[in-house]
C-alpha positions in Angstrom: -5.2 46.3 -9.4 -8.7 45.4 -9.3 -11.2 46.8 -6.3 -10.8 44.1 -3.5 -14.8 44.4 -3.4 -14.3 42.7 -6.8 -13.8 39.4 -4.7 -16.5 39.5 -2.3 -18.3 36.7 -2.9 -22.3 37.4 -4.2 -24.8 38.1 -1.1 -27.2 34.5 -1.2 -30.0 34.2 -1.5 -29.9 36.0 -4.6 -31.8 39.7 -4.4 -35.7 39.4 -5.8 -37.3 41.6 -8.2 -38.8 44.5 -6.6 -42.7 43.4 -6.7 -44.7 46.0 -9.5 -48.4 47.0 -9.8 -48.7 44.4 -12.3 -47.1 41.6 -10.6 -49.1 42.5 -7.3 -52.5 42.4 -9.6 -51.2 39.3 -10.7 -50.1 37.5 -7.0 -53.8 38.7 -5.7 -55.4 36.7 -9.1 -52.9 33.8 -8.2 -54.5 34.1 -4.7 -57.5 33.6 -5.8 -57.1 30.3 -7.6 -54.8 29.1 -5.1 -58.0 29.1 -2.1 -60.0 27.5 -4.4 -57.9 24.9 -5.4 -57.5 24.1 -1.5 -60.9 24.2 -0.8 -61.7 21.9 -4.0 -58.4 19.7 -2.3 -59.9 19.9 1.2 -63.7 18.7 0.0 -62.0 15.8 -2.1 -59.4 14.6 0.8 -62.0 14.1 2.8 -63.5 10.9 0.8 -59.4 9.3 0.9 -60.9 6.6 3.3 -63.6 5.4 0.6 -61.1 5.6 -2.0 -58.8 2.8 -3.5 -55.1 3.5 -3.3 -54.9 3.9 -7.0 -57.7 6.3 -6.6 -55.4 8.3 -3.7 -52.7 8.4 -5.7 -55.1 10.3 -8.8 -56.4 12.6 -6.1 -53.1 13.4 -4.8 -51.4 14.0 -8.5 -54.0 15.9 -9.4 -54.1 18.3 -6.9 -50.8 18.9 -6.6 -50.8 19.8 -10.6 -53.5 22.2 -9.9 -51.6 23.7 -7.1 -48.5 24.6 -8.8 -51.1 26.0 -12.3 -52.5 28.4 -9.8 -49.4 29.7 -8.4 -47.9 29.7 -11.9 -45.4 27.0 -11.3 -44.1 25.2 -14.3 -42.3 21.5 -14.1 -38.9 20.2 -16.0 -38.7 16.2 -15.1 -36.3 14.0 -16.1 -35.9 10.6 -14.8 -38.3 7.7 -14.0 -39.5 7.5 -10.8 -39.4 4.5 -9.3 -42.5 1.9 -8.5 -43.8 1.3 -4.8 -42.2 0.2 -2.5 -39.3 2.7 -2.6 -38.2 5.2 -0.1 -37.6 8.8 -2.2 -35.1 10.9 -0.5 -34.6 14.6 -1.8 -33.0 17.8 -1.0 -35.5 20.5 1.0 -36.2 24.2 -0.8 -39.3 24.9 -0.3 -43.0 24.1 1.0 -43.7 23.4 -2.0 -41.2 20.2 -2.7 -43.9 18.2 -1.3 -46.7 19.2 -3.9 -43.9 19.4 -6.7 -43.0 16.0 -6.4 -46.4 14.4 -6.0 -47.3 16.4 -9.1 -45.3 13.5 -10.8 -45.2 10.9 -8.3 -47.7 10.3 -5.2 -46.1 9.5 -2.1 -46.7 10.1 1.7 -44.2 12.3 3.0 -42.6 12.7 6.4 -42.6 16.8 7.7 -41.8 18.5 10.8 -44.9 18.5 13.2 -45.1 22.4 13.0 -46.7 22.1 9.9 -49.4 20.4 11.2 -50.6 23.7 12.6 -50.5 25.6 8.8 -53.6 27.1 7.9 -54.9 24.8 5.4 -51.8 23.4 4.0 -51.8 21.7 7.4 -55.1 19.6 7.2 -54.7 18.8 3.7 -50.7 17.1 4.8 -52.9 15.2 7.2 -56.1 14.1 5.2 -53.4 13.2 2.3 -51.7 10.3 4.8 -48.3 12.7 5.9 -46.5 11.4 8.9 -45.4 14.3 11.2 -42.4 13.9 13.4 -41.2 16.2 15.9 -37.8 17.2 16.0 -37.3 17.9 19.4 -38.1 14.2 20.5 -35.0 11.8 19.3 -37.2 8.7 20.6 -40.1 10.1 17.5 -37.1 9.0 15.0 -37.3 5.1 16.5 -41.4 5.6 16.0 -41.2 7.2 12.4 -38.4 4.5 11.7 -41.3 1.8 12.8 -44.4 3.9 10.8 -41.9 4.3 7.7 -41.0 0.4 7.6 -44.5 -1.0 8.2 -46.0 1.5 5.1 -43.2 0.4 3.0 -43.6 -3.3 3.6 -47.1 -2.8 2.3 -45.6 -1.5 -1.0 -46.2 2.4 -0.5 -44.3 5.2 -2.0 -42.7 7.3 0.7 -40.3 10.0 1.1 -38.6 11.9 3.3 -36.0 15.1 3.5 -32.8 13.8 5.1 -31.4 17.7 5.8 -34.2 17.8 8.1 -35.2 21.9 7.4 -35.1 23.6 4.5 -31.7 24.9 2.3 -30.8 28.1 0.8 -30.2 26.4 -2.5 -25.9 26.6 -3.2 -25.6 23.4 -1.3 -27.0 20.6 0.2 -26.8 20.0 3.8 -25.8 17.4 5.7 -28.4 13.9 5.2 -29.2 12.7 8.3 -29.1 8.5 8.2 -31.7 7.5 11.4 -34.7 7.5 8.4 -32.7 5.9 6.2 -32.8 2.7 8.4 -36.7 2.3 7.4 -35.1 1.0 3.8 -33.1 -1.7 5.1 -35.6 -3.0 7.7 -37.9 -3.5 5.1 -35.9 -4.1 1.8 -37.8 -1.6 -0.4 -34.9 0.7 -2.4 -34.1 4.3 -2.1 -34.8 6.6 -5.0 -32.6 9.6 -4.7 -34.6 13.4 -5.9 -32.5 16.0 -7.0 -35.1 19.2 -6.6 -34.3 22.9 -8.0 -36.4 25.9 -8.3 -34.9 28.2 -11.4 -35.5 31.5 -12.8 -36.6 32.3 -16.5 -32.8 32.6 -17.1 -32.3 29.6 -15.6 -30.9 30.6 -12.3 -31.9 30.1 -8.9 -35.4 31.8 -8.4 -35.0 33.5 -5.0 -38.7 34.1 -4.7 -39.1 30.4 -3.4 -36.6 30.6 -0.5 -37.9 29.6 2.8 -35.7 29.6 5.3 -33.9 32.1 8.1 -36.9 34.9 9.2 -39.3 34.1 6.2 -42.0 32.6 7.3 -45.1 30.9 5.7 -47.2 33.9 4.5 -44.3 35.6 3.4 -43.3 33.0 1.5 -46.5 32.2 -0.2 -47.1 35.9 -1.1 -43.3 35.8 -2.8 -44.0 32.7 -5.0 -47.3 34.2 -5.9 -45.4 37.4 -7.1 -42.9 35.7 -8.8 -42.5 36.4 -12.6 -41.4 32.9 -13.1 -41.0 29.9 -11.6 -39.8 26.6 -12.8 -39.2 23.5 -10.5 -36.6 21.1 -11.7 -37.0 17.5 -10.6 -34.3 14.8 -11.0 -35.1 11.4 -10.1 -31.7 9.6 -10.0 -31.1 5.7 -9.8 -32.2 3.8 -7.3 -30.1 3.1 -4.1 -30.4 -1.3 -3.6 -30.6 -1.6 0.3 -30.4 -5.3 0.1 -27.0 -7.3 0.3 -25.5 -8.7 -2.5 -24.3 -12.1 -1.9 -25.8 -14.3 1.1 -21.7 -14.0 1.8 -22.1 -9.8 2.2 -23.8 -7.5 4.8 -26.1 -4.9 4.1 -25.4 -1.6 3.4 -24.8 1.1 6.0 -27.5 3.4 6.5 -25.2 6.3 6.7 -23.4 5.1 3.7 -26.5 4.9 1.7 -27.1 8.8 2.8 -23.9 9.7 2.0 -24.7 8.2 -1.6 -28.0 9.6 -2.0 -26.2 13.4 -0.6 -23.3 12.8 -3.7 -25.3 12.0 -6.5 -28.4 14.7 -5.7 -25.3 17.3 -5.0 -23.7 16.3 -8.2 -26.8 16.5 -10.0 -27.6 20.2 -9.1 -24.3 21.2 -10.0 -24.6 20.0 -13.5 -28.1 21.9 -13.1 -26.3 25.1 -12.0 -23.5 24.5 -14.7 -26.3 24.1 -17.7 -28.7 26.9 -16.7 -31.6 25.1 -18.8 -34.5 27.1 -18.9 -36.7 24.4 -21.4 -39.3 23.0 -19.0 -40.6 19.2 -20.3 -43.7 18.3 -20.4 -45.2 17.2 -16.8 
């Protein structure tokens, strides 16, 4: 008979590698780049409003891309992203999602207020055009619902988490739909973002969990230890928010999150499933 402990299912968040000399040496060099690349981020952020939006959007890739080379972050995209105006929805890992996806696609993201208050990472959300909600406040959903419309009328890229916090990456949570309401008010589509951070064997990198007691420093000193880290982006097939027929309604803006929830959850588990470990060219 086997040892009932045999069918306990596996402690997640996986366990990290213990952090070596080496890999402490090498999180303290990673350190080093990583404030200069901020500070080089902060100096340029500050000449957005002379800037055309073309120009933003070069800024914005750019230093995103130099962000994840200093922390040793590698990208595996597949998928087109879609052109402005869309809304891109995506499941929440991480504080770095945000710079991983504008590594490949600028857009101006919605995050919690608290991170406002982030040493550096903070001003740089601001100066880069992030619109900060706060959670406690249901009426700041109507407003952000309002902000999110009137940007994507004008034909921005935008984006937004739907879990509203961050995952422990074996499921997706819940998508809220309040945000989701921004698409139909203004007819832009809704790209859907599958997002995975994976180990050099291809499994879930532990070092980028951020959730439960971890907080920010803690979490930036594990990515910087980390041996390897790969972030898998998916962009999936747009979501059209516009009826089909003058005889039909418009879609349900908690249907539309339940799609976008299905195919970004079926996605990840044909990532989990395939274990690929050959990052593509970013």
């Amino acid at each position: 008979m086997n040892d009932t402990n045999d069918l306990a299912p596996a402690p997640w968040p996986p366990a990290r590698q213990p952090v070596t000399p080496a890999r402490a040496l090498r999180a303290v060099w990673r350190g080093v780049r990583l404030l200069t690349v901020f500070a080089q981020g902060r100096l340029a952020l500050t000449r957005f409003p002379e800037l055309t939006p073309a120009q933003r959007d070069a800024v914005l890739m750019n230093w995103s891309r130099d962000v994840l080379r200093a922390l040793g972050v590698q990208l595996d995209v597949a998928g087109e992203p879609a052109p402005g105006p869309v809304l891109v929805v995506a499941n929440h890992l991480s504080w770095l999602d945000i710079m991983a996806i504008n590594a490949r696609t600028p857009a101006r993201f919605v995050a919690k207020s608290e991170i406002r208050s982030w040493p550096l990472v903070g001003t740089l959300c601001a100066l880069s055009g992030t619109l900060f909600i706060s959670r406690e406040k249901r009426s700041d959903a109507r407003r952000m619902v309002s902000d999110l419309t009137q940007r994507l009328q004008q034909g921005e890229v935008m984006g937004f988490f739907p879990e509203g916090t961050t995952g422990e990456g074996n499921t997706v949570l819940r998508f809220y739909g309040n945000l989701f309401q921004s698409a139909l008010q203004s007819g832009a589509p809704i790209q859907p973002l599958a997002l995975r951070y994976a180990n050099a064997s291809g499994g879930y990198c532990p070092d980028t969990y951020f959730g439960g007691d971890v907080s920010f420093a803690q979490s930036v000193w594990r990515v910087l230890c980390a041996p390897h880290v790969t972030c898998q982006l998916r962009f999936l097939p747009a979501l059209d928010t516009t009826p089909a027929s003058p005889d039909t309604s418009a879609p349900d803006r908690n249907q539309l999150a339940r799609d976008a929830h299905a195919q970004i959850s079926a996605t990840l588990a044909t990532l989990d499933a395939a274990r690929s470990t050959a990052p593509l060219a970013s």
